[in-house]
C-alpha positions in Angstrom: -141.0 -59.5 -155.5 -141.1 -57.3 -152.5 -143.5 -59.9 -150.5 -141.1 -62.6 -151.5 -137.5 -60.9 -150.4 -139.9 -60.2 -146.8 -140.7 -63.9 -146.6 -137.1 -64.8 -147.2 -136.1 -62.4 -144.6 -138.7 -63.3 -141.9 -137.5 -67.2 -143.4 -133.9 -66.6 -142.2 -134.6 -64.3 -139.1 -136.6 -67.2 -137.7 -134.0 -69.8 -138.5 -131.2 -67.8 -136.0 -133.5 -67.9 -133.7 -134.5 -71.5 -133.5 -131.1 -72.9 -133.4 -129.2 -73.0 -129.9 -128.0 -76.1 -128.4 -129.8 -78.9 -127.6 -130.1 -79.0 -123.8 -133.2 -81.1 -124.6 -131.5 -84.5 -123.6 -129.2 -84.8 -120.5 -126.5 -87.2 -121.6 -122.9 -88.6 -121.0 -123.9 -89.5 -117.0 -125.1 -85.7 -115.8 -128.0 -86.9 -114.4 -128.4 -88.3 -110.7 -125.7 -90.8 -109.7 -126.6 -94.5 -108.5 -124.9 -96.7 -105.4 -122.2 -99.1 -107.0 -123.1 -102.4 -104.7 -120.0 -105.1 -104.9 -120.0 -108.8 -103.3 -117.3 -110.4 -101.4 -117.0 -114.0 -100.0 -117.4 -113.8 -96.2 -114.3 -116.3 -96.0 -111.6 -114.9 -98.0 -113.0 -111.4 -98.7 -112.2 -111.5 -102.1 -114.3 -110.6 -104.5 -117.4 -112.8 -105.5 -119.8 -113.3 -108.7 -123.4 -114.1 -107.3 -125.3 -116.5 -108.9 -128.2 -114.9 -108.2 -129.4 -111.5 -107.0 -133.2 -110.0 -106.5 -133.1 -106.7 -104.9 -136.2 -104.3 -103.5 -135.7 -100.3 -102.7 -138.3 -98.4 -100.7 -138.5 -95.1 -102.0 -141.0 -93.9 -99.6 -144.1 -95.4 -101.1 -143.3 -98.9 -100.4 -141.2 -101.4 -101.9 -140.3 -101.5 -106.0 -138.4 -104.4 -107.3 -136.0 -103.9 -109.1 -135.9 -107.5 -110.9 -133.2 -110.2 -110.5 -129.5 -110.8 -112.0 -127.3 -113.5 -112.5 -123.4 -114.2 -112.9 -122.9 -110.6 -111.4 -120.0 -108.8 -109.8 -122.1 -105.5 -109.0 -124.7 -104.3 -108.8 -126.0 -100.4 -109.7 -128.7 -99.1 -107.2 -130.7 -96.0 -107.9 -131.5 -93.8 -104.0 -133.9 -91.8 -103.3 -133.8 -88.1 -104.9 -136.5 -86.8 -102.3 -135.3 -85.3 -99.1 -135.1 -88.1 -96.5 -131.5 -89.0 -95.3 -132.0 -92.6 -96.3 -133.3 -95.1 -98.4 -133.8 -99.1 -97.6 -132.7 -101.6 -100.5 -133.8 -105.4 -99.5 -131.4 -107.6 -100.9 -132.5 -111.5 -101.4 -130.4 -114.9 -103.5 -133.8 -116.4 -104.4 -136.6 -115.2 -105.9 -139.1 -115.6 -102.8 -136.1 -116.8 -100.4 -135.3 -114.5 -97.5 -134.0 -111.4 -97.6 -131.5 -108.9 -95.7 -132.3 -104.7 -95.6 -129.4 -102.8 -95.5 -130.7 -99.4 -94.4 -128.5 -96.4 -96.4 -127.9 -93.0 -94.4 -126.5 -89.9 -96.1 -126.8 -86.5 -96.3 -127.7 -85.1 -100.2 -126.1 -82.0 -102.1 -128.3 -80.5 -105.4 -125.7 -79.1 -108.1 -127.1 -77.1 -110.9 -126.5 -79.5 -114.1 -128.0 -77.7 -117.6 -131.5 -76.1 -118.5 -131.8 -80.0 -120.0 -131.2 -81.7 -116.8 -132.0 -79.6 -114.5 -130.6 -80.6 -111.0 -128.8 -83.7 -109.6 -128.3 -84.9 -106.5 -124.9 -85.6 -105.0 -124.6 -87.9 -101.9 -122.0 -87.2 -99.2 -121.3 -89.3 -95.5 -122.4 -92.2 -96.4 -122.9 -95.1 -93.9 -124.6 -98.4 -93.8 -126.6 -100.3 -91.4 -127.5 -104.3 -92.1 -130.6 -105.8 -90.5 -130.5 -109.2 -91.0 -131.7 -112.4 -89.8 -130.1 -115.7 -89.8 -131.5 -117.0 -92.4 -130.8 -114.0 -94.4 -128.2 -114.1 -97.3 -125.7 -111.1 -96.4 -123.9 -112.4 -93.7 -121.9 -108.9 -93.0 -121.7 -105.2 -95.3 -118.4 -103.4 -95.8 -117.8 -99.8 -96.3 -116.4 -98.5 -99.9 -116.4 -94.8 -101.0 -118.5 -92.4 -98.7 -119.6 -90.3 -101.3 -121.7 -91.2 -104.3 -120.4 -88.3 -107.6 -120.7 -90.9 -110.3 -121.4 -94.4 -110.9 -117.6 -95.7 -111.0 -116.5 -96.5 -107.7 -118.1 -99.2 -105.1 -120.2 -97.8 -102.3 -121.1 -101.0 -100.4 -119.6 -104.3 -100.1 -122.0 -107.2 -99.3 -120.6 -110.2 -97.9 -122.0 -113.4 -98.7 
C-alpha cells in the first residue's frame, strides 16, 4: 500500500510538471510577415484583377517559383529573413512570357515573439526599384506602406 500511495505521488508530481502552455505551435500571424503586392491599371489607376500572375523570388540561392494565380487582386510575397537589405521577386502574365524584376530594398528589425516562434523579422524603409524591359508586363510600380508589421496593408502597387 505504501509503494502504491509513492507511485500515485510521483504519478501527480510528474503531471504538474508536464503541463505549461503550449508554445509548441506559433499561431494567429506571430511568425514573419509577407509583402502585400496590389495591381492597378496603368490608365485609370484604379484597382485591377489580373488574369494571370506567375511570380519568382530570389532568396539568395537562385530563383524559386512561387506558382501562378488567376482572377487576383493581390498578391502575398514572402522576403528574405537572411540579412541582405533586399530581395528580387520576378513578376511575369504568362507562364514562359516575359517577365519584369522589381528589386525590394529595406532595412530588417528581429523582435523576440515566444519560446514557440522564436524570432520574426520586421521590415522598415521600404523602397522599390522596377527593372523592366518593353516587353515586360509591369509597365510602372507604386509605393504603399513602407513598413511591412503584418500582412494587411499593400506594400507595392504594380501597374499593368
Amino acid at each position: 500500500m505504501k509503494s502504491f500511495k509513492i507511485l500515485l505521488a510521483l504519478c501527480l508530481i510528474s503531471m504538474l510538471f508536464s503541463c505549461g502552455a503550449d508554445d509548441d505551435i506559433c499561431e494567429s500571424g506571430e511568425g514573419t510577415p509577407r509583402m502585400k503586392v496590389s495591381f492597378l491599371s496603368a490608365e485609370t489607376g484604379k484597382e485591377k484583377p489580373v488574369d494571370s500572375l506567375y511570380v519568382a523570388v530570389d532568396y539568395g540561392s537562385g530563383k524559386v517559383q512561387l506558382g501562378g494565380q488567376a482572377k487576383i487582386t493581390s498578391r502575398i510575397i514572402p522576403l528574405r529573413v537572411d540579412d541582405s537589405p533586399y530581395t528580387d521577386i520576378y513578376f511575369r502574365t504568362e507562364n514562359l512570357g516575359a517577365e519584369s524584376k522589381v528589386r525590394v530594398n529595406y532595412t530588417t528589425k528581429s523582435v523576440y515573439v515566444s519560446p514557440g516562434c522564436g524570432i520574426k523579422k520586421t521590415y522598415e524603409n521600404l523602397n522599390s526599384v522596377l527593372t523592366t524591359s518593353a516587353t515586360a508586363p509591369v509597365k510602372t510600380i507604386q509605393a504603399g506602406q513602407n513598413f511591412i508589421e503584418n500582412e494587411d496593408k499593400t506594400n507595392l502597387y504594380l501597374l499593368f
